[in-house]
Backbone as CSV, one residue per row, in Angstrom:
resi,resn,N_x,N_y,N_z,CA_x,CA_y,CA_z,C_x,C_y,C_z
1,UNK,-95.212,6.071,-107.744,-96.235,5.515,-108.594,-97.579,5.483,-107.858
2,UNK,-97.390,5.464,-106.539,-98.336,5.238,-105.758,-99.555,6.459,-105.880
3,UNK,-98.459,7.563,-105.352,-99.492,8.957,-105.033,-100.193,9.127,-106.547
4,UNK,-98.915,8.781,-107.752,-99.558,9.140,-109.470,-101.055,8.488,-109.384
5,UNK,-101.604,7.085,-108.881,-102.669,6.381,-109.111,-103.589,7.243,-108.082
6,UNK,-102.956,8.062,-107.145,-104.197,8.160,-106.277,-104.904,10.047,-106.884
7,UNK,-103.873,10.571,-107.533,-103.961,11.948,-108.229,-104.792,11.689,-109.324
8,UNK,-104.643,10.466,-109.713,-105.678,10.110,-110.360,-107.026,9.782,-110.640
9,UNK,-106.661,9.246,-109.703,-108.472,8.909,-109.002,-109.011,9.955,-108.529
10,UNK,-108.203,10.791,-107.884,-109.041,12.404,-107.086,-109.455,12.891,-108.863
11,UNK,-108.522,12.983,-109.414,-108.988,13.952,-110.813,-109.975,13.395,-111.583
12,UNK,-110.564,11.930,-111.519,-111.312,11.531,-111.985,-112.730,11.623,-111.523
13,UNK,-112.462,11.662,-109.686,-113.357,11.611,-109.295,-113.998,12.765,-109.673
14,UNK,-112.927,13.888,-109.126,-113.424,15.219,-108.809,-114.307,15.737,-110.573
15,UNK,-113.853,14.781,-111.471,-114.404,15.072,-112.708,-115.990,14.931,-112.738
16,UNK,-115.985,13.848,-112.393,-117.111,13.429,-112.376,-118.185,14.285,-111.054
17,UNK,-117.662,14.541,-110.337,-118.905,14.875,-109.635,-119.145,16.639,-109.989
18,UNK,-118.218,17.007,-111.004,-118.425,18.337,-111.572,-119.295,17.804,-113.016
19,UNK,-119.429,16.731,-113.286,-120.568,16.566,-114.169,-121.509,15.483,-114.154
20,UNK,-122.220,15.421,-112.558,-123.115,15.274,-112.091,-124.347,15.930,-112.420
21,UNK,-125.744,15.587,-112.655,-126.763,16.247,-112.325,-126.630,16.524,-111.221
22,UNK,-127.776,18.379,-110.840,-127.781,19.144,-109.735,-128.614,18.136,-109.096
23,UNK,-129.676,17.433,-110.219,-130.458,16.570,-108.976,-130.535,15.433,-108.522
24,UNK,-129.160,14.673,-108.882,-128.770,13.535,-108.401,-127.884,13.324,-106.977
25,UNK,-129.298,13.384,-106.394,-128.135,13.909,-104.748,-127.721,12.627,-104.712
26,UNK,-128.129,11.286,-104.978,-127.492,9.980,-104.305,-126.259,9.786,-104.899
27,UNK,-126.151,10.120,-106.586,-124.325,10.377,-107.221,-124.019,10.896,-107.128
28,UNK,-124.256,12.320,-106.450,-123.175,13.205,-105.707,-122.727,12.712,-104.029
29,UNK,-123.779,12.249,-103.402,-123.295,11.763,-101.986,-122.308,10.441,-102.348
30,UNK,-122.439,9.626,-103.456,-121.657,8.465,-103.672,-120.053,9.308,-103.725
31,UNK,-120.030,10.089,-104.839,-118.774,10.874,-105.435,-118.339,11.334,-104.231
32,UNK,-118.928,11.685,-103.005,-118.241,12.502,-102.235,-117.508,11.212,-100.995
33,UNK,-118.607,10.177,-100.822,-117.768,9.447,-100.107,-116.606,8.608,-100.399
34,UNK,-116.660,8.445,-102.097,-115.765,8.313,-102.480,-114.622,8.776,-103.026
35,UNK,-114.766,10.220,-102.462,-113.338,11.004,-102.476,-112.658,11.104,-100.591
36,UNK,-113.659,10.514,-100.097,-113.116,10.296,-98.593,-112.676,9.292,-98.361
37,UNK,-113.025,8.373,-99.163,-112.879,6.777,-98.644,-111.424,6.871,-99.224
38,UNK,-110.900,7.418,-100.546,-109.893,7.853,-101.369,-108.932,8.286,-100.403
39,UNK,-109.341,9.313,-99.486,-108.506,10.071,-98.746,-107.994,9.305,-97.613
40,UNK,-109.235,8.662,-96.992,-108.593,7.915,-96.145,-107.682,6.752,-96.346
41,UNK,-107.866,6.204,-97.234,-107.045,5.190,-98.008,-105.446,5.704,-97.995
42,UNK,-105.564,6.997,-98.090,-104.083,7.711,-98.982,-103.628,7.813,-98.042
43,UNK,-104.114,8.504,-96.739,-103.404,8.713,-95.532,-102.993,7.252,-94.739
44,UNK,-103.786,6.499,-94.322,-103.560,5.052,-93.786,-102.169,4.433,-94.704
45,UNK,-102.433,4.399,-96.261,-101.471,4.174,-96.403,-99.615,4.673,-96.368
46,UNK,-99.864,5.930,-96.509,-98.698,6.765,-96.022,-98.406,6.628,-94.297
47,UNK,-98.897,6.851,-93.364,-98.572,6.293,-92.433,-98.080,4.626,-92.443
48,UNK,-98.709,4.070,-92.680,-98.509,2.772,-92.800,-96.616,2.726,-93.461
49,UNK,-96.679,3.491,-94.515,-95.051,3.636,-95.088,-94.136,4.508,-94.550
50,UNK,-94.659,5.016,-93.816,-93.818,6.046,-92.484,-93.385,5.181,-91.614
51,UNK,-94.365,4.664,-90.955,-93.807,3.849,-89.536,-93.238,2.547,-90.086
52,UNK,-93.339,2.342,-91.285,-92.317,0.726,-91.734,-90.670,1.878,-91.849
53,UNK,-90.494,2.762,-92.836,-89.596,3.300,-92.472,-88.755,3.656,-91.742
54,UNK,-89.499,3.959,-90.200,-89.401,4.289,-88.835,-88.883,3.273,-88.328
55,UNK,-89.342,1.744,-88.764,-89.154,0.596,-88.050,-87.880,0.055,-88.877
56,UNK,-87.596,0.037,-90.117,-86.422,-0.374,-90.630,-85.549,0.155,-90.079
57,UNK,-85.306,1.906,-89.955,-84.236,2.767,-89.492,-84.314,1.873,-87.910
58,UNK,-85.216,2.011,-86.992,-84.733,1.040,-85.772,-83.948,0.379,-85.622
59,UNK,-84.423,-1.210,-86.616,-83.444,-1.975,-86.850,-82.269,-2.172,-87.360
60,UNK,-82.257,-1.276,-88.161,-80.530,-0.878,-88.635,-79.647,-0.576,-87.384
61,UNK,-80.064,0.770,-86.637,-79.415,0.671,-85.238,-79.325,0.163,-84.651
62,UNK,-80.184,-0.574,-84.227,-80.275,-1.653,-82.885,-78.943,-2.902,-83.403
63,UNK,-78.782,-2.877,-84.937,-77.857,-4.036,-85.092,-76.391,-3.346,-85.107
64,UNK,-76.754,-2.152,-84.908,-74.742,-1.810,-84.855,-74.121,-1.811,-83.693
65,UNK,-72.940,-1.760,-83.742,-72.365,-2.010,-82.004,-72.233,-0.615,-81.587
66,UNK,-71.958,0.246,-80.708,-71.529,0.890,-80.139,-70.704,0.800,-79.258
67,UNK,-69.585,1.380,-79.370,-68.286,1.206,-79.081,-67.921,2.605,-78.087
């Protein structure tokens, strides 16, 4: 559900700054940092759900015995 909201926002964005005026450089520099700020968001959060993953699988092992 996550990535669906963020495919979203790129397609919205990316909408919009394809119907931008040519001479609105300040809503095109807005549109663009806000397809980075987007990006960075997406990645931070995927890492962020990687290494909790990473860290559950840990703890699962660490609690079994080895015999």
């Amino acid at each position: 559900m996550l990535q669906e909201v963020f495919q979203a926002l790129d397609a919205d964005l990316m909408n919009q700054l394809q119907h931008v005026k040519l001479d609105d450089k300040d809503g095109h520099t807005r549109l663009v940092m806000a397809l980075q700020i987007n990006n960075a968001v997406r990645r931070q959060l995927w890492q962020m759900i990687q290494d909790g993953a990473v860290a559950t699988e840990s703890l699962k092992l660490r609690g079994r015995r080895i015999d």
